[in-house]
C-alpha positions in Angstrom: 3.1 -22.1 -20.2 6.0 -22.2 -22.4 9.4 -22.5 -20.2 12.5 -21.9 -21.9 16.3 -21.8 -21.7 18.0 -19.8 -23.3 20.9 -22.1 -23.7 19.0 -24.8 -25.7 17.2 -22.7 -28.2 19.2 -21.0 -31.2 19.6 -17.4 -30.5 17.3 -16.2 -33.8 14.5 -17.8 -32.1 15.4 -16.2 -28.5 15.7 -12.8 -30.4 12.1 -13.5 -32.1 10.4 -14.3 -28.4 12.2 -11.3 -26.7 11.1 -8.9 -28.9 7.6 -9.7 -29.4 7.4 -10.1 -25.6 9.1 -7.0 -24.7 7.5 -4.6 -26.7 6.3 -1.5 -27.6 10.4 -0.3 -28.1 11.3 3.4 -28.8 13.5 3.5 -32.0 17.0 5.2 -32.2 17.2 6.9 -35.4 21.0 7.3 -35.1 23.1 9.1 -37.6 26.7 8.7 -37.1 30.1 9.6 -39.5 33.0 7.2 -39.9 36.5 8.8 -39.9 36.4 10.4 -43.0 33.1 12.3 -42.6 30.8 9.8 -44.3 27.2 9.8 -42.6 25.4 6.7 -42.1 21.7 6.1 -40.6 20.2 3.2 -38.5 17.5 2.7 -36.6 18.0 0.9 -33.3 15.4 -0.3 -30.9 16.9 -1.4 -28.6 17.1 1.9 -26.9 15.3 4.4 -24.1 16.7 7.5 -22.1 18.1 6.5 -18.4 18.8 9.9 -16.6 18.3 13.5 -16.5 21.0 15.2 -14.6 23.5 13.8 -16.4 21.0 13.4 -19.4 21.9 10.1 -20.5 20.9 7.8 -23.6 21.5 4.5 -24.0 21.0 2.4 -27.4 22.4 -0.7 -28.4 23.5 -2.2 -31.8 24.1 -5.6 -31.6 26.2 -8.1 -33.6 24.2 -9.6 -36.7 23.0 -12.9 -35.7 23.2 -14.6 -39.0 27.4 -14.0 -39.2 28.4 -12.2 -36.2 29.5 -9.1 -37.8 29.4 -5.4 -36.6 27.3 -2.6 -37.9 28.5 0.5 -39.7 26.8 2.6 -36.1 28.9 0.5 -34.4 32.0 0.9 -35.9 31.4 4.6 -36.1 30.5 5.4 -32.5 33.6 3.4 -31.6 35.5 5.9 -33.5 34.7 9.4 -33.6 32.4 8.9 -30.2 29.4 11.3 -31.3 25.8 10.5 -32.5 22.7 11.9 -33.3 19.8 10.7 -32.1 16.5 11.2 -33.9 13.3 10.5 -33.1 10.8 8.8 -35.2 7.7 9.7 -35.8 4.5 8.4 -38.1 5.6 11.0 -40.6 9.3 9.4 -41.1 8.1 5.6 -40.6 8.5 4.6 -44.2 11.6 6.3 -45.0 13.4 5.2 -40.9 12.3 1.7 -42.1 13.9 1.4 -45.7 17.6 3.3 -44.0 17.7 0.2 -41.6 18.4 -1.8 -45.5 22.3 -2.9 -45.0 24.0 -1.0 -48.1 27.5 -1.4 -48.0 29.8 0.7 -46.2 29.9 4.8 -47.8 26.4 4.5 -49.6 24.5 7.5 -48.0 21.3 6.1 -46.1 20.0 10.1 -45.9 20.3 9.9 -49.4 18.5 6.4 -50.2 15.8 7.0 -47.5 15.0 10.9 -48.9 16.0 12.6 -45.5 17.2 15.8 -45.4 21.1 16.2 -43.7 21.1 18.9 -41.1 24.5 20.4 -39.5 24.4 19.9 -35.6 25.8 22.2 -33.1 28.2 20.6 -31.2 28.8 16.9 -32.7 29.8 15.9 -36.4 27.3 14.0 -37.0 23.9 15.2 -39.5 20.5 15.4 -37.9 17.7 14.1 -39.8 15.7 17.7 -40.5 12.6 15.9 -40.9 12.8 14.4 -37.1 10.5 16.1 -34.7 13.6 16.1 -32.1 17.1 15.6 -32.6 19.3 15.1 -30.0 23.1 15.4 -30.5 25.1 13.2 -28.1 28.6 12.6 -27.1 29.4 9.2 -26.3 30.9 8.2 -22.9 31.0 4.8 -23.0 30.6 1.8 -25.5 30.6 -1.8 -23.1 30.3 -4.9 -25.2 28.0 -7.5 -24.1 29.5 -10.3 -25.7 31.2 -11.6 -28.8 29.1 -14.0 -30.2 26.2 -13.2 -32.5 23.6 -11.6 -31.0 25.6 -9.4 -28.4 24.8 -6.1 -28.0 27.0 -2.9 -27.6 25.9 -0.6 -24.8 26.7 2.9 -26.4 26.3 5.1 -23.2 25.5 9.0 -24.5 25.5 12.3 -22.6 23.2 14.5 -24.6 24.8 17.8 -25.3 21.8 19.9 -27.2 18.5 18.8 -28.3 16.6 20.6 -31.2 12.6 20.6 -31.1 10.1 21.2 -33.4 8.0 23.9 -32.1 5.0 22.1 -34.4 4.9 19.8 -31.9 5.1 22.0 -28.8 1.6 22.6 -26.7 0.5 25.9 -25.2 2.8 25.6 -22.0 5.5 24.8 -24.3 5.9 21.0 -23.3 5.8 18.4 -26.2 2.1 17.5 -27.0 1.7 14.2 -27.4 -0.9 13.7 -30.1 1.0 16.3 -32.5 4.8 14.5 -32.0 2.6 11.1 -32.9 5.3 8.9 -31.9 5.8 5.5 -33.4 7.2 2.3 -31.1 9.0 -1.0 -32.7 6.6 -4.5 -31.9 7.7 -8.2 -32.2 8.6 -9.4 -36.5 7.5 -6.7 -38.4 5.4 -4.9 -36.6 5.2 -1.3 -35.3 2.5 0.7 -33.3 1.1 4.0 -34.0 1.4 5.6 -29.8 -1.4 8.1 -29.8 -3.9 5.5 -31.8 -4.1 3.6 -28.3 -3.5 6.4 -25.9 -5.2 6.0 -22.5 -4.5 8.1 -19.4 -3.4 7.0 -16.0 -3.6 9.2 -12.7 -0.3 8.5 -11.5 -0.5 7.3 -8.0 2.4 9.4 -7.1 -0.1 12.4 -7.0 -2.5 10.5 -4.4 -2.0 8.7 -1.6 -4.1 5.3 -2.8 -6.0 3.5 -0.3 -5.1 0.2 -2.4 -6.4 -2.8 -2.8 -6.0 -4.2 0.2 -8.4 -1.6 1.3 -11.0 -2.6 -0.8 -14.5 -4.0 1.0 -14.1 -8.0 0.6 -17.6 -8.2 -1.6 -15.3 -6.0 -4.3 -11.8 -7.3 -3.6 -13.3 -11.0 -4.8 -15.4 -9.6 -7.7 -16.4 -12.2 -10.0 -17.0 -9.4 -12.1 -14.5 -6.4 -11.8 -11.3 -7.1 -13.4 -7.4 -6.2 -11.7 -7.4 -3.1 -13.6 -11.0 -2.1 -12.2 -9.6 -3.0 -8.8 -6.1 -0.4 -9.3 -8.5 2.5 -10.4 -10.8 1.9 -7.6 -8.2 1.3 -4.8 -6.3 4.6 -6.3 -8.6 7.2 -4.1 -7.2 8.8 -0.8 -11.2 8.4 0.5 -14.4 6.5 -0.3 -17.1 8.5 -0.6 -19.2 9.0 2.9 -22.6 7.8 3.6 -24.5 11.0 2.8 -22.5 11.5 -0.7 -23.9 8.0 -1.8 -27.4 8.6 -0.8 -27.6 12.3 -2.4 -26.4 9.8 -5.4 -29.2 6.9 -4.9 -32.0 9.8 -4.6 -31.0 11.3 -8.0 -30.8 7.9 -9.3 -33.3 5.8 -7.9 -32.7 2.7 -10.4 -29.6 1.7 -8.6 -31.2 0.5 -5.6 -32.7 -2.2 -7.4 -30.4 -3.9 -8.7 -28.4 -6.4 -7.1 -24.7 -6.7 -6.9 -23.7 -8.1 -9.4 -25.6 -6.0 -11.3 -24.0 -2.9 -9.5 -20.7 -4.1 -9.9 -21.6 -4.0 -14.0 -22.8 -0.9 -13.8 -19.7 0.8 -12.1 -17.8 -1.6 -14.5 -19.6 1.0 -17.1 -18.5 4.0 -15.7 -14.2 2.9 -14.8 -13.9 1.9 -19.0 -14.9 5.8 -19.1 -12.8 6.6 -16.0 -15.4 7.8 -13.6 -14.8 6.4 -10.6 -16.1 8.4 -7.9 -19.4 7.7 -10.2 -18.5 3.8 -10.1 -17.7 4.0 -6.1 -21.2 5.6 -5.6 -22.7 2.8 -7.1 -21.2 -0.2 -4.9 -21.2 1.5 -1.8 -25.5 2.2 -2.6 
């Protein structure tokens, strides 16, 4: 394994390793004003929400690495203490990529990417129209990390209205997923595409999970079934009982001749298609 200091590497290459390590990142689509009312655009991912009640967002432009300089975001926040935050989306990926260029100070990225300026509510600051949410922030604090290159800014917002497209609302009138078809930041220049991977967890907050401690020892030290296999199955409030898994074998008489590791494949089979009271059935025959 690769061991590192921080202090004896050069900070470009720190950057490189902590974001391709700590990755997928949500991207702050921030649109700002500077004292005279010019708008600027950025994207930032360094970013993520951190409370509801206050609902608080926290994003982070840091100080150019290459000559320890301040962004145009930056300098803004600093100043007239409002953002917007958009959200990014497949649909804006291109256009959120090429306003992150560095034009020079009054050049209009809305303008250069093809976005659309919105008024806001309650801030100064444009919303991106084309964003699939929009939230307009005041900002409450901005707490410098440092002064070297590198150093990010904490800017601590209070969100004050968000605006939501209702394309991407479901039936119950939450966000659906799959239709706001969010897009993450990765390592270099790479990005992810959320709902292409999407998977679903049962969050163990619903169940009481017997855990893997739990587990029958011939399972818990599976040569076969992997730490993932072992969460799902040791994520059930109750095995099931003796006359469960024999109503099971008599419907399926070919599990009772295989052997166990051959079991263990087989429920192996049915947790990658998240059945496991199928899976338990089958190494408790």
């Amino acid at each position: 394994m690769l061991s590192i200091d921080p202090k004896d590497i050069a900070t470009a290459q720190l950057h490189a390793y902590l974001l391709g390590a700590i990755a997928p990142r949500p991207i702050a689509f921030a649109s700002t004003v500077d004292q005279n009312g010019n708008p600027n655009l950025a994207p930032f991912s360094f970013f993520n929400v951190f409370s509801a009640n206050p609902p608080i967002l926290i994003f982070s432009p840091a100080r150019r690495v290459r000559n320890n300089t301040t962004k145009h975001t930056l300098e803004n926040v600093l100043t007239t203490k409002e953002v917007v935050i958009n959200i990014v989306n497949y649909d804006i990926v291109q256009q959120m990529s090429l306003a992150s260029t560095e034009y020079a100070a009054g050049v209009d990225e809305f303008e250069k990417a093809g976005l659309t300026k919105l008024p806001s509510d309650k801030v100064k600051p444009f919303r991106v129209a084309e964003s699939p949410v929009q939230i307009e922030c005041k900002v409450l604090e901005a707490k410098a990390l440092g002064n070297e290159g590198g150093a990010g800014n904490l800017i601590i917002c209070e969100v004050v209205k968000m605006h939501i497209s209702k394309n991407i609302l479901a039936n119950n009138g939450a966000i659906d997923q799959h239709k706001i078809d969010l897009v993450a930041r990765m390592g270099g220049s790479y990005y992810t595409r959320a709902k292409a991977g999407f998977f679903e967890i049962p969050k163990p907050l619903s169940t009481l999970g017997i855990g893997v401690d739990a587990l029958p020892e011939s399972i818990k030290n599976s040569t076969v079934l992997t730490g993932n296999n072992l969460g799902m199955l040791a994520n059930v409030e109750t095995l099931p009982n003796q006359k469960i898994v024999r109503d099971f074998l008599t419907k399926n008489p070919e599990i009772k001749v295989l052997d166990a590791i051959k079991k263990q494949k087989k429920a192996q089979e049915y947790l990658t298609k998240n059945d496991v009271a199928t899976a338990w059935k089958i190494l408790l025959s």
